[in-house]
Every structure is written in C-alpha cells, then in structure tokens.
C-alpha positions as CSV (number, residue, x, y, z in Angstrom):
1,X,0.0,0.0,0.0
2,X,1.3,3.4,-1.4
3,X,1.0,6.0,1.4
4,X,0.9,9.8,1.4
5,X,4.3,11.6,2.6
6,X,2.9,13.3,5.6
7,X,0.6,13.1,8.3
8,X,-0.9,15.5,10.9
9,X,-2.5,15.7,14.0
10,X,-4.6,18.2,16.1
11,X,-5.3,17.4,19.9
12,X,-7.9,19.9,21.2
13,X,-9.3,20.5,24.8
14,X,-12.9,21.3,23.4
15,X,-15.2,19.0,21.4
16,X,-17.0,22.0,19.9
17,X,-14.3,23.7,18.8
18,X,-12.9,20.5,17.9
19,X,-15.5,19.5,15.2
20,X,-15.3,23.0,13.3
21,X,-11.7,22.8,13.7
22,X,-11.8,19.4,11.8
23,X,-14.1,21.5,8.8
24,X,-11.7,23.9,8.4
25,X,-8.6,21.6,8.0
26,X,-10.6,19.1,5.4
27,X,-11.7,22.6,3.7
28,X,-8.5,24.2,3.1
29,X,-6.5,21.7,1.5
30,X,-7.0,18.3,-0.1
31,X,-6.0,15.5,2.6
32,X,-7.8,12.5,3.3
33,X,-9.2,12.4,7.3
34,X,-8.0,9.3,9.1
35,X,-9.6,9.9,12.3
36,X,-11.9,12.6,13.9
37,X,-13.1,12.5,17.3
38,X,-13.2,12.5,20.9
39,X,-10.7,11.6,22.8
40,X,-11.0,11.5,27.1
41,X,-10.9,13.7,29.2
42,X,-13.1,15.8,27.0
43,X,-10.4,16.1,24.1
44,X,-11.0,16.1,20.1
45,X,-8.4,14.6,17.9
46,X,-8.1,15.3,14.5
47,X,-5.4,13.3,12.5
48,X,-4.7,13.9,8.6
49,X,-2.5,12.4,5.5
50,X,-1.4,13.6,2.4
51,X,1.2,15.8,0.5
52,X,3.5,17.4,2.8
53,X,2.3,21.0,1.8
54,X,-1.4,19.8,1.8
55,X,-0.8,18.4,5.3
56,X,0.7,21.9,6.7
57,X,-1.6,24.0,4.7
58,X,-4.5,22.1,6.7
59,X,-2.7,22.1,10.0
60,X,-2.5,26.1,9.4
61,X,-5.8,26.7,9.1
62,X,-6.7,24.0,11.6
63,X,-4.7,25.6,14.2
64,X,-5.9,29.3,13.5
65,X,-9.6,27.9,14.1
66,X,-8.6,26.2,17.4
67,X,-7.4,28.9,19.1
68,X,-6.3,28.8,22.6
69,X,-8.3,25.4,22.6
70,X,-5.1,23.7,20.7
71,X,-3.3,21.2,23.0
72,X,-0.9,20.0,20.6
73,X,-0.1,19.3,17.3
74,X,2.0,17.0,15.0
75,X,3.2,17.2,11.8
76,X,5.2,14.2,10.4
77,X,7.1,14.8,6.9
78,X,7.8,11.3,6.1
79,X,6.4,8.9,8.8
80,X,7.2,5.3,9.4
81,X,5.3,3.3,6.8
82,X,4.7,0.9,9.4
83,X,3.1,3.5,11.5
84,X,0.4,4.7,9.1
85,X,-0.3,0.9,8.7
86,X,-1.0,0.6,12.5
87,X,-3.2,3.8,12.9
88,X,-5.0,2.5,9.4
89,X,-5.9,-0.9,11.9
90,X,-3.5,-3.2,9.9
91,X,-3.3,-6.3,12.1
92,X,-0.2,-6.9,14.7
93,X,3.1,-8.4,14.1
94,X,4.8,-11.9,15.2
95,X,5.3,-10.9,18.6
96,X,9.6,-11.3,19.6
97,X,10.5,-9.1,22.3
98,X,8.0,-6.8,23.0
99,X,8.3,-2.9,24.1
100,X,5.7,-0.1,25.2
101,X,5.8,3.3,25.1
102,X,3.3,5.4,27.2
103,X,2.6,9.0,27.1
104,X,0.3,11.6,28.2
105,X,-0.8,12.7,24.8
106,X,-2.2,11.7,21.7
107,X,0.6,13.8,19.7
108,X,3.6,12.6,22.2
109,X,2.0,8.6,21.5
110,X,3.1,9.3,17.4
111,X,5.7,11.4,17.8
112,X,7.4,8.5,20.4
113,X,6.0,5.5,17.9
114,X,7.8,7.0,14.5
115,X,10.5,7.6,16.5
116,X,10.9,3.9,17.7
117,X,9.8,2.5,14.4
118,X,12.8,4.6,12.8
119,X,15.8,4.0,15.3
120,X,15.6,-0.2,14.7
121,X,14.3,-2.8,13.2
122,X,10.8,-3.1,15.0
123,X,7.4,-3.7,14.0
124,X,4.1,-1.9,15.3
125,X,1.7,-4.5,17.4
126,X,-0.7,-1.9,18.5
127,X,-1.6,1.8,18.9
128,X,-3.9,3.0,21.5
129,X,-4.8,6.8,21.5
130,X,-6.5,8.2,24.0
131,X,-9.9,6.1,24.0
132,X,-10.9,5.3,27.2
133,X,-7.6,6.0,28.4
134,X,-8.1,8.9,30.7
135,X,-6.1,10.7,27.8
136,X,-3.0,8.7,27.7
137,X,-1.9,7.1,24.8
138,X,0.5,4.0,24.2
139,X,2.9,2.0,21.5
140,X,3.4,-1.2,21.5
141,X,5.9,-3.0,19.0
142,X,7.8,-6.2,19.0
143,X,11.7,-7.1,17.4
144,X,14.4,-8.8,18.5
145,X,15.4,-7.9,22.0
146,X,18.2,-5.5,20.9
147,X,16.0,-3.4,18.5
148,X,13.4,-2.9,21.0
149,X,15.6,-1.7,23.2
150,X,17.7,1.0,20.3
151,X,14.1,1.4,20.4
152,X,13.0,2.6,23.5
C-alpha cells in the first residue's frame, strides 16, 4: 500500500471547537481524514494524511480555528510506513521481544512510535490513542530484544 508523505495531527481541549476545527482543515486543502473524534478527558483529535504542503496547509488553518483550545499538534514529513499501517488498523506483528511506550498525549503517542519505528528494526503491534484511556496514549511493538531496546 502506497502511502501519502505526511501526516498531521490536532489534539484539542474542546469538542466543539474540535469538530469545526476538523471542517476547516478538510476545507482548506486536499487531505484524506483518518480519524476525527473525541478523545478522554473531553479532548478532540483530528489526524490527517497527504502531500506534505497539503498536510501543513490544513494544519494552518486547523490551528488558526482552534485557538487557545489547541493542545498539541504534530506534523510528520515522512512517517514510518509501518506507523500509518498501525493507525490505518493493519493487524499486529509476530510478537519477539515486546516494548511499550506510554505517554500523556495523543501527539507525544506518534511522535514517540515513529520515532521507535525509525531507530531499529521493530514492528508496530498496536496503537492505542486516548480512548478510554483517561487521555494517555500508548505504542506497542515487537523485534528482536536489541532493536526494541535501540528502540525505547
């Protein structure tokens, strides 16, 4: 599967403002919406591929909408193919050794899982952002046990 060089991401602390945030950013440039929706405690998450200019153009005019409700954002040039694959739902890995990576944000949870996907030779299991996860997010990939830890 041939995937778009960018994706983007908009974490918002208001639902409302979330939702026309998400209309502005599909308006203003052509990228295809991978997800869009609320997140816990009361967040909105609005994540975004396509053409690198596309993806920042939307993020511009996402972020102007959001205003002081912005959290964070995340704009990935040339992400890990393996990561788009995981936030698409592609199904898990072989397991080997097995390493997880927990933050307090959507954003941090794909900044830290290209990361890790680009320092070794490890392979995405799962991706869990924010659902019913008082907000957290998590990684969790498997590889030999030397590549998960270059990893982590």
């Amino acid at each position: 599967m041939a995937y778009e060089p960018a994706l983007g991401l908009l974490e918002l602390c208001s639902i409302a403002r979330g939702i026309v945030c998400c209309d502005a950013v599909v308006k203003k440039a052509p990228v295809r919406l991978v997800h869009a929706g609320t997140t816990h405690p009361g967040k909105y998450t609005i994540l975004v591929r396509g053409g690198v200019d596309e993806v920042i153009d939307a993020l511009g005019a996402g972020k102007a909408v959001a205003g002081d409700t912005l959290i964070d954002r995340v704009l990935l040039p040339n992400p890990h193919d393996a990561l788009l694959a995981i936030l698409e739902g592609a199904p898990p890995a072989p397991l080997e050794a097995l390493g997880v990576l927990e933050s307090y944000g959507v954003a941090s949870t794909i900044r830290g899982a290209d990361a890790a996907l680009k320092a070794a030779e490890v392979r995405p299991v799962s991706i869990g952002l924010a659902r019913d996860l008082g907000g957290k997010g998590f990684f969790v990939f498997t590889g030999a046990l030397h590549d998960v830890d270059a990893a982590m």
